[in-house]
Structure formats: structure tokens, C-alpha cells
N, C-alpha and C positions, 0 to 999 in steps of 0.2 A: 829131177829137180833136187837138190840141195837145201837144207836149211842152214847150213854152215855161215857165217856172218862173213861178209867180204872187208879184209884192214883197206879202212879210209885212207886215201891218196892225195898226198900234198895238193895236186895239180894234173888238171887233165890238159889233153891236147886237142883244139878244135880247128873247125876249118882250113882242113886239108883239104888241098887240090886234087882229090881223087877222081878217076881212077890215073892224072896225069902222073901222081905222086903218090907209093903207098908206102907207108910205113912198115917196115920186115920189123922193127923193136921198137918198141916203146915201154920202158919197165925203170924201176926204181931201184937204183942201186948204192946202198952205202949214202945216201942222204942228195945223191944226182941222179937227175931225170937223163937215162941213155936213149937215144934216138937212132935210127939207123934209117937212110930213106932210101927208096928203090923209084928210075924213072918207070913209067910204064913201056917204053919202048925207047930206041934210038932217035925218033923223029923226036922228040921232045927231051931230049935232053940238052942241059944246058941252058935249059928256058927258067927266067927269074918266077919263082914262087915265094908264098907265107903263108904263115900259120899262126896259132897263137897258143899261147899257155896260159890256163885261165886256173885261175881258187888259188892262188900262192896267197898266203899272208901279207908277204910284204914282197910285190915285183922288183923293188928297186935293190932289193938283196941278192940277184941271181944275174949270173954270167953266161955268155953261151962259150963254150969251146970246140971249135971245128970251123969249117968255112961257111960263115954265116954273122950277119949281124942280128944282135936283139934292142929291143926299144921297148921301151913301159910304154906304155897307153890304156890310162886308168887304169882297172884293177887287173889287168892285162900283159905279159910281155910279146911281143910279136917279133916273129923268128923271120928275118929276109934271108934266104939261099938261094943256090940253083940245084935245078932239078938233075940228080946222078943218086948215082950209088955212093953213100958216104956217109959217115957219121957223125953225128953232133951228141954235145953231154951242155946239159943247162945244169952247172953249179954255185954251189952258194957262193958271193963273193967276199 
């Protein structure tokens, strides 16, 4: 165990479709949230999933870039994709 203090994160990522959908990245870079998603297998790919971005300050400031749609919903952005191997970046807009 560590005492080391962990730097607070803009924004976490919840409610993933696991184990349909796992995430290979999710890390902080340069002031964008990088995502990388991996399908669990071939039978499921392709299949519509989401997620959410929860603690941003202000949702209505962030973009997603890659093949995906984001929506605010309350303190919330909620990420519409399909399930592949692909990457998404939520930046500021």
C-alpha cells in the first residue's frame, strides 16, 4: 500500500457495458479525456452501447471526437457508440 496522494480527475467513466465492452485506455491527456474501447468478442460487435462521464464541472463544455455521439443529461455526458475496437477523445469545446 502506498501513501502517496492520487491527482484528482476531472471526470470519471461509469456504466460500462462490461464484460460486452472494456476499456484498453482511459487516461488524461493534455486537458482530453482518451478512450480506447475493445468488443469482448466478434459476436458483439457492432452492437449500440453507452456510457457516461460523470464530476465534469461543466458537461455542456465537452465534445466527443471519434464515432460516437455525446448528450448532457444533468450533471452527466452520456457517450452513444458501437461496440469495436476504436477510439474516442471527450475535449473541451
Amino acid at each position: 500500500m502506498s501513501a502517496a496522494p492520487i491527482d484528482e480527475q476531472p471526470g470519471l467513466v461509469e456504466g460500462v457495458d462490461f464484460p460486452t465492452l472494456a476499456l484498453a485506455q482511459v487516461s488524461w491527456e493534455d486537458g482530453a479525456l482518451q478512450l480506447r474501447l475493445h468488443p469482448q468478442n466478434a459476436q458483439v460487435e457492432g452492437t449500440c452501447t453507452q456510457f457516461r462521464i460523470c464530476g465534469l464541472q461543466d458537461p455542456t463544455r465537452w465534445r466527443v471526437d471519434g464515432d460516437a455521439q455525446a448528450t448532457v443529461s444533468g450533471p452527466n455526458i452520456v457517450i452513444d457508440t458501437t461496440v469495436r475496437d476504436h477510439r474516442l477523445a471527450l475535449l473541451p469545446a
